[in-house]
N, C-alpha and C positions, 0 to 999 in steps of 0.2 A: 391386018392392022385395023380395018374396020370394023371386024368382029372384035378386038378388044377394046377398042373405044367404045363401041357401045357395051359392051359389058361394064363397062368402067361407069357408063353413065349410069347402068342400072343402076350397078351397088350404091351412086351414090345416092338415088332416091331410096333406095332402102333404109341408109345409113342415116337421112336426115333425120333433124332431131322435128318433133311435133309440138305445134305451138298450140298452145290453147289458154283461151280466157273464159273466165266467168264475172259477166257484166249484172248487179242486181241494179233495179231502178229506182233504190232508197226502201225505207220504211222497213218491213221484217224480213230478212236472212232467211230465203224457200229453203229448208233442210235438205229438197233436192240439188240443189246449188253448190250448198256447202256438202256435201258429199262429193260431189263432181269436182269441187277445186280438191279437196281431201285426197282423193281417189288418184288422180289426174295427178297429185304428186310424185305419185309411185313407192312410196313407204308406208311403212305401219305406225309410225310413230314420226312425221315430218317435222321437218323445222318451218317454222312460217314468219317470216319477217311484218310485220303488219306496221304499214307507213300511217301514220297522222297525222303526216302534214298540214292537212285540209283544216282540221279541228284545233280550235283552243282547249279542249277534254281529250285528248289522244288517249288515256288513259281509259276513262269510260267506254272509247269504243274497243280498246284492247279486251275489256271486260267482255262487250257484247259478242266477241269472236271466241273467247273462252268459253261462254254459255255456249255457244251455237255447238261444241265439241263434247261439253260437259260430261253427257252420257255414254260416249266412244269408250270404247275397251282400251285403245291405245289413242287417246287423245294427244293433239301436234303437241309440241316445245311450241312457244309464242313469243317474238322477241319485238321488244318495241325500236321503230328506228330511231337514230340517235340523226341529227341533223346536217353536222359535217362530214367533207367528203369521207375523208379516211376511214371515220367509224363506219359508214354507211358503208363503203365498199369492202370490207372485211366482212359485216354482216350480210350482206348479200353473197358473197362468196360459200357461207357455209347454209347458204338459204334451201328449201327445197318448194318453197312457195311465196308467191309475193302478194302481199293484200293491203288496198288501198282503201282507208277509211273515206267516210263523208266529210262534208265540209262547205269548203268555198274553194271548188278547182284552181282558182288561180293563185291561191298562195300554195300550192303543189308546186306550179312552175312557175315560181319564185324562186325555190328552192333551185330547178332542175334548168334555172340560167345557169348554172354550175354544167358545162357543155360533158365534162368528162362523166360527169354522175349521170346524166342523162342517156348518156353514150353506153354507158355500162348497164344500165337497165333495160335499154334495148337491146344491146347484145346477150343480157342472163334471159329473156326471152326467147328471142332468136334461137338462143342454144336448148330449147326446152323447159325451162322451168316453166310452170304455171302460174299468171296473173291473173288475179281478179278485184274488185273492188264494189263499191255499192255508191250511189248518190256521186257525189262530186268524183270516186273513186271508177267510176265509170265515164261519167265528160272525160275522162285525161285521157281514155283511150283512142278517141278521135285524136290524128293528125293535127285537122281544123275545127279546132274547138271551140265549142261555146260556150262562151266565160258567167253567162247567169244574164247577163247587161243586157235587155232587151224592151221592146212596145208587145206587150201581146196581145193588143187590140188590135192589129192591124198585122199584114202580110207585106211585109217593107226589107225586103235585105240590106237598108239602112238602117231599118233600126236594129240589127240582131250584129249583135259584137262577138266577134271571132279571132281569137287567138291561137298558135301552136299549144298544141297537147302533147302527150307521149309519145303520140302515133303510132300505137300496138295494131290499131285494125288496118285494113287496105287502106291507101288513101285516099280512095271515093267516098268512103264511110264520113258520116256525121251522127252521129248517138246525142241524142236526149234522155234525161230520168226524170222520174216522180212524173212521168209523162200524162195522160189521161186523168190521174188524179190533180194535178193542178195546169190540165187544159192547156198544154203548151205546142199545140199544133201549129198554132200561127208563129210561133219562135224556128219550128224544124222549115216550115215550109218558106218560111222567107230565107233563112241560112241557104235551103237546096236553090232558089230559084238564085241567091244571089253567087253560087257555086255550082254553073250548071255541068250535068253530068256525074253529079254527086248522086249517093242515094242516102237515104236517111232511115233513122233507126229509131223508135220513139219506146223505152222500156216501161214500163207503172209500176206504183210500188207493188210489193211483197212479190215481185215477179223478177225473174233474172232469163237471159241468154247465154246458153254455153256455145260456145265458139272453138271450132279446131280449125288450124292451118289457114283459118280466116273465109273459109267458105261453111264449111258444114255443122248447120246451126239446128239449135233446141230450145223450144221456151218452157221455162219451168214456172213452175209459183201457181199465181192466185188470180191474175190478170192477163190478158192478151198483152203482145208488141204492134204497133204499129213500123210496116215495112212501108217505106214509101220510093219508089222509084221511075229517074227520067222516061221518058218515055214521048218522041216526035217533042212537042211544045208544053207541054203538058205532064202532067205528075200522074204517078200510079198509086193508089193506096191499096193494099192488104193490110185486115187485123187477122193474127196469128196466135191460135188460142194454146193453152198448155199442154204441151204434153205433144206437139208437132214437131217435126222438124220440116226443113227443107235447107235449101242449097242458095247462100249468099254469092251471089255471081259480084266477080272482083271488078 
């Protein structure tokens, strides 16, 4: 009986489905990136749901994800999301990839006060599809969100505003974008200190993080990440340049 229990637990690590994201930190789409979410979908010709919520141009950025394939042999199907629940959940259904434009994060979850829709993008996750997003389409990924609202003069975890995101990554994680380029260190570091035990994720543009099963990570693009994590009283920083990986401890 004990040998088929644990048999039973093998298969079902084998069996699980693999979760993976590709986070860019705004500005231009690393072609290493978008081959990774491409690829990571597991077809030759995918369906990719590309959310706009963020944006009042959804359509422009629909455009920018079409270029970024333009020259693919089998370039994806692109479908734009429609807003309500019903449409959204059929389109997601025949999704084989989820991609969140820029913006303003928090009219994303606006939307995704809609608990079901929410529920269900986490679950098409969960089951394996591949998410990814760029600029705003990356803050959702944290749990505890940073909604933009902040002092970035100062290292204050009252001034830095935090709301629920999608929560794709672990829930220690905290992600910043457009990071190095518009110098928002004092925005990550005051969120972690006001969230201890968290670690923090700092992307810059034309740079993204590919992510599997939430540990086993890759910077791609044109800029380092900044890794910043607890440690006794005090914070650890690593800059992580392209083309490394290493291992996201949960």
């Amino acid at each position: 009986m004990r040998k088929l229990l644990l048999l039973m637990a093998l298969l079902s690590g084998v069996c699980q489905a693999q979760q993976r994201l590709v986070m860019v930190g705004g500005g231009q789409h690393p072609p290493e990136a978008m081959k990774a979410f491409y690829d990571w979908t597991g077809r030759e010709d995918p369906r990719i749901l590309v959310i706009g919520w963020a944006s009042s141009v959804p359509d422009e950025n629909l455009r920018i994800v079409l270029e970024d394939y333009a020259q693919y042999a089998h370039p994806p199907q692109l479908e734009l999301a429609a807003r309500d629940r019903d449409t959204v959940l059929k389109q997601l259904e025949r999704s084989d990839g989820v991609w969140f434009t820029g913006g303003d994060q928090t009219k994303v979850m606006q939307v995704l006060k809609d608990r079901p829709l929410l529920q269900a993008l986490r679950k098409k996750y969960q089951e394996g599809t591949v998410f990814g997003g760029t600029s705003a389409g990356t803050a959702i990924m944290s749990l505890k969100m940073l909604t933009g609202n902040a002092d970035l003069t100062v290292i204050d975890p009252a001034k830095v505003e935090i709301s629920e995101g999608l929560g794709l990554l672990p829930e220690n994680i905290i992600v910043d974008q457009h990071f190095l380029r518009r110098q928002r260190e004092n925005r990550l570091f005051g969120a972690l200190l006001g969230n201890p035990g968290s670690t923090g994720i700092g992307i810059d543009e034309d740079t993204a993080l590919l992510l599997s099963n939430g540990s086993q990570a890759q910077v791609v693009g044109r800029a380092q990440i900044m890794l910043v994590t607890p440690e006794s009283n005090s914070l650890r920083i690593r800059l992580i340049q392209p083309g490394e990986r290493f291992l996201l401890q949960p």
